[in-house]
C-alpha positions as CSV (number, residue, x, y, z in Angstrom):
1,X,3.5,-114.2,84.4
2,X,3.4,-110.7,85.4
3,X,1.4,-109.9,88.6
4,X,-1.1,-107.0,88.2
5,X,-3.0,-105.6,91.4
6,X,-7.0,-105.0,91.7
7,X,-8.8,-102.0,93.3
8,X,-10.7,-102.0,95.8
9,X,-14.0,-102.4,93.5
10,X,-12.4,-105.5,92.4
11,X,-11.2,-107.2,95.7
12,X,-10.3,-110.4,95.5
13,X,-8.9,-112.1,98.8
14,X,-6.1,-115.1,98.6
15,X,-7.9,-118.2,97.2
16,X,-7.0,-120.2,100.3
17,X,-8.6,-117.7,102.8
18,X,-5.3,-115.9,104.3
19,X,-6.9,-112.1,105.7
20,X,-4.2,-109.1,106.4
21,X,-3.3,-108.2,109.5
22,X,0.1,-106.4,111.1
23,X,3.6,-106.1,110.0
24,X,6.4,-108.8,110.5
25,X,10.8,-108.6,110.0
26,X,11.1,-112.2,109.2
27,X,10.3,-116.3,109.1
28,X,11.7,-119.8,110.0
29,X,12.1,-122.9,107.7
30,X,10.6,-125.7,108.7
31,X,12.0,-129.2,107.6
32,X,11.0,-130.0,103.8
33,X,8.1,-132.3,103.0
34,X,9.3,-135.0,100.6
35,X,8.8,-134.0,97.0
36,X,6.5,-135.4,94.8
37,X,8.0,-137.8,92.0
38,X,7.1,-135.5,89.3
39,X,9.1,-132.7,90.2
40,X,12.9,-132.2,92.1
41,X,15.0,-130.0,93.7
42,X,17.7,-127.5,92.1
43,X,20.8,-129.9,92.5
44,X,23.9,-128.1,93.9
45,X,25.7,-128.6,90.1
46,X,22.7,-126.4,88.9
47,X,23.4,-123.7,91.5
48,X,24.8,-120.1,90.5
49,X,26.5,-119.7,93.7
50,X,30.1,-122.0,93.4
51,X,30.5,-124.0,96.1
52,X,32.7,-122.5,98.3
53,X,34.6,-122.4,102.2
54,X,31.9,-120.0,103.1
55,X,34.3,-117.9,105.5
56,X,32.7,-116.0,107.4
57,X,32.9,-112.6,106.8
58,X,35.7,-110.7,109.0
59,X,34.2,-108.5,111.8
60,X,36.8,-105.7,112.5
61,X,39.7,-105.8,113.8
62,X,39.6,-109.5,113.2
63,X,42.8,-111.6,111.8
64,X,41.1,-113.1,108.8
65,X,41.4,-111.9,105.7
66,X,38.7,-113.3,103.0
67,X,34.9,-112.9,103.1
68,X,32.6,-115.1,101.4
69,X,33.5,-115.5,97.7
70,X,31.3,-116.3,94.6
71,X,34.1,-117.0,92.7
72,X,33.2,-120.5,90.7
73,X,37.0,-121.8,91.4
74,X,36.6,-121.8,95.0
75,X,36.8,-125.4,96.6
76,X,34.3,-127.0,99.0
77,X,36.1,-127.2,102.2
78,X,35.0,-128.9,105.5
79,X,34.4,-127.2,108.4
80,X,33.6,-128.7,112.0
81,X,29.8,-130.1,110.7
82,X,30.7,-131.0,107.3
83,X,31.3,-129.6,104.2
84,X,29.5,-126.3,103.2
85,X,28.5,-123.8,100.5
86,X,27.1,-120.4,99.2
87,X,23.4,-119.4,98.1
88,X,22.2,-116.0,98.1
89,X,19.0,-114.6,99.8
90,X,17.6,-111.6,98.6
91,X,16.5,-108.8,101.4
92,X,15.7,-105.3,101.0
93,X,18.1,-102.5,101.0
94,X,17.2,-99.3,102.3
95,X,17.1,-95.9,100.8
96,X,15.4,-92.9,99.4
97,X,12.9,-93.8,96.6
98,X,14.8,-95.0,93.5
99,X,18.0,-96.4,95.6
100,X,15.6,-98.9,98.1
101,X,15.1,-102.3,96.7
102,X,16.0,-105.9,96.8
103,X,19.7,-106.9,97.2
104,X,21.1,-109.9,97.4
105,X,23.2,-111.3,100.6
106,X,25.4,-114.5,100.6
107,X,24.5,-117.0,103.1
108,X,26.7,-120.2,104.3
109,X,24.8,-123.5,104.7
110,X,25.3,-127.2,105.1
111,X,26.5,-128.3,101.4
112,X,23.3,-130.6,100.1
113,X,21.8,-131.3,96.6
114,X,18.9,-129.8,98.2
115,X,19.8,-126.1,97.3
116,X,16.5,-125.0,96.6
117,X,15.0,-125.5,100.1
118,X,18.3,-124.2,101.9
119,X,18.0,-120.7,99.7
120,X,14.7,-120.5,101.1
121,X,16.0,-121.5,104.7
122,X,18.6,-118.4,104.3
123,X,16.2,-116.0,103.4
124,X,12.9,-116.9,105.9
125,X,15.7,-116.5,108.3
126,X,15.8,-113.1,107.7
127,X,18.8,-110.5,107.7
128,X,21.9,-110.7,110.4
129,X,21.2,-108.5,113.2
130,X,24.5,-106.6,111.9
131,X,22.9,-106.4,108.4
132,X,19.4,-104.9,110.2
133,X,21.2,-102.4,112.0
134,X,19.6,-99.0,111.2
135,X,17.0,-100.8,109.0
136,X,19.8,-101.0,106.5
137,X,18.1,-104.5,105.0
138,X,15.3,-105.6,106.3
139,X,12.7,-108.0,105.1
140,X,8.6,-108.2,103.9
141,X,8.5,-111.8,105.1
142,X,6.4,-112.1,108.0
143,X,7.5,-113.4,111.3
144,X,6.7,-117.0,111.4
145,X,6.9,-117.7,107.9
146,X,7.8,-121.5,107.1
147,X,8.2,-123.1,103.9
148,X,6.6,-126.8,103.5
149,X,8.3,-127.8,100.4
150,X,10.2,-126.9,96.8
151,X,10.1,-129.0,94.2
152,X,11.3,-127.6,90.5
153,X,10.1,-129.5,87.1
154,X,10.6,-127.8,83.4
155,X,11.9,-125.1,85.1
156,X,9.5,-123.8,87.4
157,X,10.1,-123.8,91.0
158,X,6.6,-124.6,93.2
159,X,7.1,-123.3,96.8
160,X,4.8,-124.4,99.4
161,X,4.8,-122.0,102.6
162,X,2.6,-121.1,105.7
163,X,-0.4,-119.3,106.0
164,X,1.7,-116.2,107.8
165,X,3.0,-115.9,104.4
166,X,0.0,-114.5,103.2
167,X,-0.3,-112.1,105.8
168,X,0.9,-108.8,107.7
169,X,1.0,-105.7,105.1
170,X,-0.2,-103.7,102.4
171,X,0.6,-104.1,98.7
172,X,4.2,-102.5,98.7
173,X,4.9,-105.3,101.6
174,X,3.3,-108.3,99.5
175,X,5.2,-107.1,96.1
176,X,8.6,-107.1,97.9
177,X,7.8,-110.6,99.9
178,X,6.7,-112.0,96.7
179,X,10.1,-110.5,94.7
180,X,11.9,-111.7,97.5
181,X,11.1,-115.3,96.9
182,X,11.3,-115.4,93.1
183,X,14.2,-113.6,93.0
184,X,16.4,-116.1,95.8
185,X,14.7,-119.4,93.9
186,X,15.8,-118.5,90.4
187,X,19.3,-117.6,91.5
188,X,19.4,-121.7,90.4
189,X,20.1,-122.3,86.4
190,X,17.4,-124.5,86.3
191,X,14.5,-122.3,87.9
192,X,12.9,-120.2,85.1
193,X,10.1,-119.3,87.4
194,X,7.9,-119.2,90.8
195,X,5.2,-120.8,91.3
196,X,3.4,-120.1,94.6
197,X,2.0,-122.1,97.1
198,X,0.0,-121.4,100.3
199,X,-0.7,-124.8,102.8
200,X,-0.9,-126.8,99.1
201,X,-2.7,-124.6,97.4
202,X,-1.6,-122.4,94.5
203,X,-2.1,-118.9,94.9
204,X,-4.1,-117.1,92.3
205,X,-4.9,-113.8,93.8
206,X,-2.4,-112.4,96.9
207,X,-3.0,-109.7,99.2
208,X,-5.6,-106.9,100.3
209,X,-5.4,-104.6,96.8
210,X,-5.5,-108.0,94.6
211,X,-2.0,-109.0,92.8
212,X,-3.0,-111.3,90.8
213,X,-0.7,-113.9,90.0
214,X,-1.8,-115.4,86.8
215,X,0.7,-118.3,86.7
216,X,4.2,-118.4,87.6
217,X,6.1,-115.6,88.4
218,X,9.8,-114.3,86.6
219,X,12.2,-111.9,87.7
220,X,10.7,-109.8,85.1
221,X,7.7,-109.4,86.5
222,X,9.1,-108.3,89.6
223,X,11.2,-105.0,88.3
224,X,9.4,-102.3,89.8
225,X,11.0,-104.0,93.5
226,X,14.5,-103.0,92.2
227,X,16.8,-99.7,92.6
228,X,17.1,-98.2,89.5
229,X,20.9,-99.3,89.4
230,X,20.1,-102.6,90.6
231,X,23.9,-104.6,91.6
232,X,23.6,-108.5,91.7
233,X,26.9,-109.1,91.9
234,X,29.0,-108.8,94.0
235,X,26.4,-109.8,97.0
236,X,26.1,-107.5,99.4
237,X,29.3,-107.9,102.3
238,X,30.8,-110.3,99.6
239,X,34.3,-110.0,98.3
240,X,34.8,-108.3,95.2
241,X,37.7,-109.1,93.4
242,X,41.0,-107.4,92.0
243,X,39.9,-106.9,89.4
244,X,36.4,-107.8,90.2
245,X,33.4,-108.4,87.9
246,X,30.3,-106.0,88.7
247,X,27.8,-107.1,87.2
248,X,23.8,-106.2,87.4
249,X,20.8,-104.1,85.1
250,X,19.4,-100.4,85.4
251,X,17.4,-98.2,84.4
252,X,18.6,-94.6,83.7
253,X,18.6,-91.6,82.1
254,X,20.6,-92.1,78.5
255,X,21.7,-95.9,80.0
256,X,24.6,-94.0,82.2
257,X,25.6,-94.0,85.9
258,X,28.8,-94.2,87.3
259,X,30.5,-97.0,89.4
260,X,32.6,-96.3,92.7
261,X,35.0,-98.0,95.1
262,X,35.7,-96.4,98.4
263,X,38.3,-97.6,100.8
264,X,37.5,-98.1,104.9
265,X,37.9,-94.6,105.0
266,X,36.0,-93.6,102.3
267,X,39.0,-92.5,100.1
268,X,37.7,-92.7,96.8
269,X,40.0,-96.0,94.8
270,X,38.3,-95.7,91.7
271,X,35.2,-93.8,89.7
272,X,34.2,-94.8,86.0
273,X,31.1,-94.7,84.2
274,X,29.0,-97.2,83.3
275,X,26.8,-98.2,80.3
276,X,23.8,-100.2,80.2
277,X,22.0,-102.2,77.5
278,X,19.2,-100.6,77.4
279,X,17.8,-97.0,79.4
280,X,15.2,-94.2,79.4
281,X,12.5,-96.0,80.2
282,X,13.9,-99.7,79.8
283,X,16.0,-101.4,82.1
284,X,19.5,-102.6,81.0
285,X,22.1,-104.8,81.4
286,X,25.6,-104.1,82.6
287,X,28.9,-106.2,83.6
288,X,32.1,-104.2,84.3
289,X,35.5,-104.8,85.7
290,X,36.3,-102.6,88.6
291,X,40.0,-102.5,89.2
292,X,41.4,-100.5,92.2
293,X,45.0,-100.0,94.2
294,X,44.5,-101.0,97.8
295,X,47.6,-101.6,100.1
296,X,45.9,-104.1,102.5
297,X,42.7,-106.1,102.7
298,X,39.3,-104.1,104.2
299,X,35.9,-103.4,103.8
300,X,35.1,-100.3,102.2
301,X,32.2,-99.7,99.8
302,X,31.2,-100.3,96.0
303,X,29.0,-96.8,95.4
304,X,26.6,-96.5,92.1
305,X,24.9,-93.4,91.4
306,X,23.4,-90.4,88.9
307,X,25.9,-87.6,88.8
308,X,24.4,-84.3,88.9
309,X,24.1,-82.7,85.6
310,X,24.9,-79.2,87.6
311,X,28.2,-80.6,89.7
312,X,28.6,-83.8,88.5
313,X,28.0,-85.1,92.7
314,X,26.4,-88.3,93.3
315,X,22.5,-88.2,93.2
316,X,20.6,-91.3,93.7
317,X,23.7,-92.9,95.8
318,X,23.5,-97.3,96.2
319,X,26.1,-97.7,98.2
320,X,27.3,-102.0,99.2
321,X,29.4,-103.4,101.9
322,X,32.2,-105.4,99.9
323,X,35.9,-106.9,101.0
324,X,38.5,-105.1,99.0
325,X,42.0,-106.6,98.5
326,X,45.0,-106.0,97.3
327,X,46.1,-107.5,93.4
328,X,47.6,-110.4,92.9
Protein backbone atom coordinates (compact mmCIF):
# COMPACT_ATOMS: atom_id res chain seq x y z
CA UNK A 1 0.00 0.00 0.00
CA UNK A 2 1.32 3.39 -0.67
CA UNK A 3 3.52 4.94 2.12
CA UNK A 4 2.40 8.52 3.20
CA UNK A 5 4.71 10.55 5.71
CA UNK A 6 3.51 12.48 9.05
CA UNK A 7 4.58 15.91 10.25
CA UNK A 8 6.11 16.62 12.95
CA UNK A 9 2.62 17.31 14.88
CA UNK A 10 1.92 13.79 14.15
CA UNK A 11 5.28 11.93 14.94
CA UNK A 12 5.01 8.63 15.13
CA UNK A 13 8.42 6.62 15.81
CA UNK A 14 9.04 2.83 14.32
CA UNK A 15 6.65 0.53 16.25
CA UNK A 16 9.61 -1.61 17.41
CA UNK A 17 11.57 1.43 19.04
CA UNK A 18 14.47 1.99 16.29
CA UNK A 19 15.51 6.18 17.04
CA UNK A 20 17.49 8.07 14.01
CA UNK A 21 20.86 8.78 14.28
CA UNK A 22 23.85 9.31 11.41
CA UNK A 23 24.30 8.46 7.87
CA UNK A 24 25.55 4.97 6.55
CA UNK A 25 26.86 3.64 2.54
CA UNK A 26 25.84 0.14 3.13
CA UNK A 27 24.95 -3.46 5.05
CA UNK A 28 25.98 -7.18 5.32
CA UNK A 29 23.71 -10.32 5.12
CA UNK A 30 23.67 -12.41 7.59
CA UNK A 31 22.90 -16.23 7.11
CA UNK A 32 18.92 -16.74 6.62
CA UNK A 33 16.79 -17.99 9.57
CA UNK A 34 14.75 -21.03 8.37
CA UNK A 35 11.40 -19.98 7.00
CA UNK A 36 8.32 -20.62 8.46
CA UNK A 37 6.11 -23.48 6.80
CA UNK A 38 3.58 -21.05 5.73
CA UNK A 39 5.48 -19.10 3.54
CA UNK A 40 8.73 -19.83 0.88
CA UNK A 41 11.37 -18.47 -0.95
CA UNK A 42 11.20 -17.07 -4.76
CA UNK A 43 12.51 -20.27 -6.43
CA UNK A 44 15.28 -19.65 -9.08
CA UNK A 45 12.48 -20.80 -11.97
CA UNK A 46 10.38 -17.80 -10.65
CA UNK A 47 13.35 -15.35 -11.03
CA UNK A 48 13.43 -12.46 -13.80
CA UNK A 49 17.08 -12.61 -14.07
CA UNK A 50 18.01 -15.93 -16.54
CA UNK A 51 20.40 -17.93 -15.05
CA UNK A 52 23.44 -17.13 -16.57
CA UNK A 53 27.72 -17.61 -16.61
CA UNK A 54 27.77 -14.40 -14.66
CA UNK A 55 31.09 -13.14 -16.39
CA UNK A 56 32.43 -10.74 -14.81
CA UNK A 57 32.29 -7.57 -16.38
CA UNK A 58 35.65 -6.75 -18.46
CA UNK A 59 37.84 -4.01 -16.68
CA UNK A 60 39.79 -2.21 -19.54
CA UNK A 61 42.14 -3.32 -21.47
CA UNK A 62 41.16 -6.75 -20.37
CA UNK A 63 40.89 -9.86 -23.01
CA UNK A 64 37.39 -10.79 -22.39
CA UNK A 65 34.80 -9.86 -24.25
CA UNK A 66 31.08 -10.37 -22.59
CA UNK A 67 29.72 -8.65 -19.46
CA UNK A 68 27.02 -10.07 -17.53
CA UNK A 69 23.92 -10.81 -19.73
CA UNK A 70 20.15 -10.99 -18.83
CA UNK A 71 19.42 -12.56 -21.80
CA UNK A 72 16.86 -15.67 -20.74
CA UNK A 73 18.94 -18.13 -23.27
CA UNK A 74 22.00 -17.92 -21.41
CA UNK A 75 23.12 -21.34 -19.81
CA UNK A 76 24.18 -21.85 -16.17
CA UNK A 77 27.79 -22.59 -16.33
CA UNK A 78 30.18 -23.68 -13.47
CA UNK A 79 32.78 -21.85 -12.30
CA UNK A 80 35.54 -22.84 -9.62
CA UNK A 81 32.74 -22.98 -6.53
CA UNK A 82 29.89 -24.13 -8.38
CA UNK A 83 27.39 -23.16 -10.62
CA UNK A 84 26.17 -19.47 -10.62
CA UNK A 85 23.61 -16.90 -11.64
CA UNK A 86 22.27 -13.27 -12.06
CA UNK A 87 19.82 -11.12 -9.66
CA UNK A 88 19.70 -7.50 -9.72
CA UNK A 89 20.16 -5.08 -6.74
CA UNK A 90 18.89 -1.74 -6.96
CA UNK A 91 21.23 1.31 -5.78
CA UNK A 92 20.94 4.88 -6.40
CA UNK A 93 22.23 6.67 -9.29
CA UNK A 94 23.41 10.02 -9.05
CA UNK A 95 22.42 13.16 -10.68
CA UNK A 96 20.79 16.61 -10.72
CA UNK A 97 17.15 16.48 -9.47
CA UNK A 98 14.97 14.61 -11.94
CA UNK A 99 17.97 12.24 -13.38
CA UNK A 100 18.97 10.86 -9.55
CA UNK A 101 17.17 7.76 -8.60
CA UNK A 102 17.22 4.02 -8.22
CA UNK A 103 18.94 1.88 -10.91
CA UNK A 104 19.32 -1.41 -10.99
CA UNK A 105 22.96 -3.30 -11.00
CA UNK A 106 23.50 -7.10 -11.85
CA UNK A 107 25.14 -9.04 -9.32
CA UNK A 108 26.74 -12.82 -9.67
CA UNK A 109 25.92 -15.23 -6.85
CA UNK A 110 26.14 -18.87 -5.93
CA UNK A 111 23.10 -20.42 -8.17
CA UNK A 112 20.41 -21.55 -5.16
CA UNK A 113 16.50 -21.86 -5.19
CA UNK A 114 16.97 -19.36 -2.46
CA UNK A 115 16.93 -16.28 -4.84
CA UNK A 116 15.06 -14.12 -2.64
CA UNK A 117 17.64 -13.94 0.27
CA UNK A 118 20.72 -13.78 -2.23
CA UNK A 119 19.03 -10.49 -4.00
CA UNK A 120 19.01 -9.11 -0.62
CA UNK A 121 22.67 -10.42 0.09
CA UNK A 122 23.69 -8.41 -3.32
CA UNK A 123 22.18 -5.34 -2.43
CA UNK A 124 23.04 -5.02 1.70
CA UNK A 125 26.37 -5.42 0.22
CA UNK A 126 26.30 -2.29 -1.27
CA UNK A 127 27.75 -0.89 -4.58
CA UNK A 128 31.40 -2.03 -6.10
CA UNK A 129 33.95 0.32 -5.03
CA UNK A 130 34.27 1.05 -8.98
CA UNK A 131 30.51 1.65 -9.11
CA UNK A 132 30.87 4.27 -5.94
CA UNK A 133 33.55 6.08 -7.42
CA UNK A 134 32.56 9.84 -7.53
CA UNK A 135 29.30 8.96 -5.61
CA UNK A 136 28.08 7.67 -8.95
CA UNK A 137 25.65 4.91 -7.05
CA UNK A 138 25.64 4.81 -3.79
CA UNK A 139 23.17 3.47 -1.29
CA UNK A 140 20.46 4.63 1.78
CA UNK A 141 21.14 1.27 3.58
CA UNK A 142 22.90 1.79 6.63
CA UNK A 143 26.18 0.33 7.40
CA UNK A 144 25.61 -2.81 9.28
CA UNK A 145 22.34 -3.65 7.88
CA UNK A 146 21.57 -7.61 7.99
CA UNK A 147 18.70 -9.26 6.88
CA UNK A 148 17.24 -12.27 9.26
CA UNK A 149 14.98 -13.89 6.85
CA UNK A 150 12.52 -13.77 3.42
CA UNK A 151 9.95 -15.81 3.18
CA UNK A 152 7.24 -15.06 0.10
CA UNK A 153 3.37 -16.54 0.32
CA UNK A 154 0.45 -15.21 -2.20
CA UNK A 155 2.81 -13.01 -3.41
CA UNK A 156 4.13 -10.95 -0.83
CA UNK A 157 7.59 -10.99 0.18
CA UNK A 158 8.16 -10.53 4.28
CA UNK A 159 11.76 -9.32 4.94
CA UNK A 160 13.02 -9.53 8.30
CA UNK A 161 16.20 -7.17 8.85
CA UNK A 162 18.31 -5.47 11.74
CA UNK A 163 17.61 -2.75 13.83
CA UNK A 164 20.42 -0.50 11.84
CA UNK A 165 17.88 -0.75 9.23
CA UNK A 166 15.70 1.51 10.80
CA UNK A 167 18.24 3.95 11.46
CA UNK A 168 20.79 6.73 10.16
CA UNK A 169 18.81 9.55 7.93
CA UNK A 170 16.14 11.70 7.22
CA UNK A 171 13.00 10.99 5.17
CA UNK A 172 14.64 11.22 1.56
CA UNK A 173 17.20 8.49 3.06
CA UNK A 174 14.36 6.14 4.52
CA UNK A 175 12.10 6.51 1.10
CA UNK A 176 15.16 5.49 -1.00
CA UNK A 177 16.24 2.49 1.58
CA UNK A 178 12.72 1.45 1.67
CA UNK A 179 12.47 1.65 -2.56
CA UNK A 180 15.60 0.00 -2.59
CA UNK A 181 14.33 -3.20 -0.93
CA UNK A 182 10.94 -3.42 -2.70
CA UNK A 183 12.15 -2.68 -5.80
CA UNK A 184 15.33 -5.75 -5.66
CA UNK A 185 12.53 -8.31 -3.96
CA UNK A 186 9.91 -7.94 -6.72
CA UNK A 187 12.36 -8.25 -9.47
CA UNK A 188 11.03 -12.16 -8.74
CA UNK A 189 7.59 -13.08 -10.77
CA UNK A 190 6.13 -14.31 -7.78
CA UNK A 191 6.70 -11.22 -5.34
CA UNK A 192 3.78 -8.77 -5.87
CA UNK A 193 4.85 -6.88 -2.74
CA UNK A 194 7.05 -5.94 0.41
CA UNK A 195 6.29 -6.55 3.49
CA UNK A 196 8.59 -5.13 6.15
CA UNK A 197 10.10 -6.45 9.07
CA UNK A 198 12.34 -5.03 11.83
CA UNK A 199 13.89 -7.93 14.51
CA UNK A 200 10.24 -9.89 13.81
CA UNK A 201 8.23 -7.25 14.01
CA UNK A 202 6.25 -5.71 11.14
CA UNK A 203 6.83 -2.14 10.63
CA UNK A 204 3.82 0.14 10.67
CA UNK A 205 5.31 3.49 10.89
CA UNK A 206 9.22 4.08 9.67
CA UNK A 207 11.39 6.90 10.25
CA UNK A 208 11.66 10.50 11.99
CA UNK A 209 8.87 12.41 9.64
CA UNK A 210 6.42 9.17 9.89
CA UNK A 211 6.06 7.09 6.52
CA UNK A 212 3.57 5.12 7.23
CA UNK A 213 3.43 1.93 5.81
CA UNK A 214 -0.02 0.70 5.91
CA UNK A 215 0.51 -2.86 4.68
CA UNK A 216 2.75 -4.07 2.02
CA UNK A 217 4.52 -2.06 -0.09
CA UNK A 218 4.51 -2.13 -4.46
CA UNK A 219 6.77 -0.63 -6.76
CA UNK A 220 4.00 1.81 -7.26
CA UNK A 221 4.11 3.23 -4.30
CA UNK A 222 7.64 3.83 -4.51
CA UNK A 223 7.66 6.18 -7.94
CA UNK A 224 8.56 9.39 -6.59
CA UNK A 225 12.43 7.40 -5.83
CA UNK A 226 12.71 7.17 -9.75
CA UNK A 227 14.43 9.44 -12.52
CA UNK A 228 11.86 10.73 -14.60
CA UNK A 229 13.22 8.35 -17.56
CA UNK A 230 13.61 5.58 -15.32
CA UNK A 231 15.81 2.43 -17.48
CA UNK A 232 15.35 -1.07 -15.92
CA UNK A 233 16.77 -2.81 -18.45
CA UNK A 234 19.54 -3.18 -19.54
CA UNK A 235 21.13 -3.16 -15.72
CA UNK A 236 23.43 -0.73 -15.20
CA UNK A 237 27.31 -2.12 -16.67
CA UNK A 238 25.20 -4.92 -18.25
CA UNK A 239 25.41 -5.96 -21.91
CA UNK A 240 23.02 -4.53 -24.11
CA UNK A 241 22.48 -6.38 -27.12
CA UNK A 242 22.63 -5.91 -31.05
CA UNK A 243 19.91 -5.15 -31.29
CA UNK A 244 19.09 -4.81 -27.70
CA UNK A 245 15.83 -4.40 -25.93
CA UNK A 246 15.56 -1.14 -23.74
CA UNK A 247 13.04 -1.34 -21.89
CA UNK A 248 11.74 0.85 -18.68
CA UNK A 249 8.65 3.78 -17.69
CA UNK A 250 8.78 7.75 -17.56
CA UNK A 251 7.38 10.40 -16.96
CA UNK A 252 7.63 13.37 -19.41
CA UNK A 253 6.48 16.16 -21.07
CA UNK A 254 3.89 14.87 -24.05
CA UNK A 255 5.34 11.02 -23.13
CA UNK A 256 8.70 11.84 -25.35
CA UNK A 257 12.43 11.67 -24.66
CA UNK A 258 15.00 10.49 -26.75
CA UNK A 259 17.23 7.36 -26.50
CA UNK A 260 21.14 7.43 -27.11
CA UNK A 261 24.11 5.00 -27.65
CA UNK A 262 27.65 6.37 -27.36
CA UNK A 263 30.72 4.52 -28.23
CA UNK A 264 34.07 4.42 -25.68
CA UNK A 265 34.70 7.54 -27.11
CA UNK A 266 31.58 9.12 -26.91
CA UNK A 267 30.89 9.03 -30.77
CA UNK A 268 27.32 9.17 -30.89
CA UNK A 269 26.03 5.27 -32.64
CA UNK A 270 22.64 6.04 -32.54
CA UNK A 271 19.79 8.73 -31.38
CA UNK A 272 15.85 8.09 -31.74
CA UNK A 273 12.99 9.12 -29.89
CA UNK A 274 11.09 7.45 -27.59
CA UNK A 275 7.37 7.16 -26.68
CA UNK A 276 5.90 6.25 -23.50
CA UNK A 277 2.46 4.86 -22.49
CA UNK A 278 1.43 7.30 -20.63
CA UNK A 279 3.09 11.28 -19.71
CA UNK A 280 2.36 14.77 -18.47
CA UNK A 281 1.86 14.04 -15.20
CA UNK A 282 1.60 10.06 -15.44
CA UNK A 283 4.38 7.84 -15.74
CA UNK A 284 4.61 5.49 -18.74
CA UNK A 285 5.73 2.52 -20.12
CA UNK A 286 8.29 2.10 -22.83
CA UNK A 287 10.27 -1.03 -24.53
CA UNK A 288 12.49 -0.18 -27.62
CA UNK A 289 14.99 -1.83 -29.79
CA UNK A 290 18.23 0.08 -29.97
CA UNK A 291 20.27 -1.00 -32.89
CA UNK A 292 23.75 0.46 -33.49
CA UNK A 293 27.07 -0.25 -35.86
CA UNK A 294 30.03 -0.89 -33.66
CA UNK A 295 33.34 -2.38 -35.18
CA UNK A 296 34.51 -4.14 -31.88
CA UNK A 297 33.23 -4.94 -28.52
CA UNK A 298 33.48 -1.88 -25.55
CA UNK A 299 31.83 -0.04 -23.02
CA UNK A 300 30.40 3.04 -24.01
CA UNK A 301 27.11 4.52 -22.76
CA UNK A 302 23.19 4.16 -23.22
CA UNK A 303 22.11 8.26 -22.75
CA UNK A 304 18.25 9.15 -22.16
CA UNK A 305 17.28 12.68 -21.98
CA UNK A 306 14.72 15.85 -22.72
CA UNK A 307 15.89 17.72 -25.75
CA UNK A 308 15.82 21.32 -25.50
CA UNK A 309 12.88 22.84 -27.12
CA UNK A 310 15.36 25.86 -28.07
CA UNK A 311 18.42 23.55 -29.61
CA UNK A 312 17.17 20.34 -29.33
CA UNK A 313 20.62 19.48 -26.71
CA UNK A 314 20.15 17.05 -24.15
CA UNK A 315 18.48 18.41 -20.84
CA UNK A 316 17.85 16.15 -18.09
CA UNK A 317 20.81 13.65 -19.26
CA UNK A 318 20.60 9.66 -17.56
CA UNK A 319 23.41 8.39 -18.80
CA UNK A 320 24.34 4.03 -18.09
CA UNK A 321 27.50 2.07 -18.30
CA UNK A 322 26.60 -0.80 -20.90
CA UNK A 323 28.91 -3.45 -23.11
CA UNK A 324 28.26 -2.73 -26.78
CA UNK A 325 29.06 -5.29 -29.42
CA UNK A 326 29.28 -5.80 -32.70
CA UNK A 327 25.98 -7.66 -34.74
CA UNK A 328 25.81 -10.89 -35.29
Amino acid sequence: MKPRSLGPALFLVLCFGVAACGGGSGGVATAPNATSASGTEPSAAGATPATSSGTAAPSAGANQTAAPSEDPSAPASPSASGATMLVRAYFVLGGEPGVTGLVPVLRTVPQTTRTAQAAMTALLAGPTNAESAGRTITTAIPDGTTVKSVSTKNGVATVDLSTEFGTSGGTESMRYRLAQVVYTLTQFSSVKSVLFQVEGQTVTTFGTEGIVLNGPSKRADWTAELPAMFVDRPAYGAALGNPGPVSGNADVFEATFRLAILDSSGKVLLDQQVTASCGSGCRGTFQQTASYTIAKAQYGTLRVYDPSEQDGSPQSVRDYRVWLTPRP
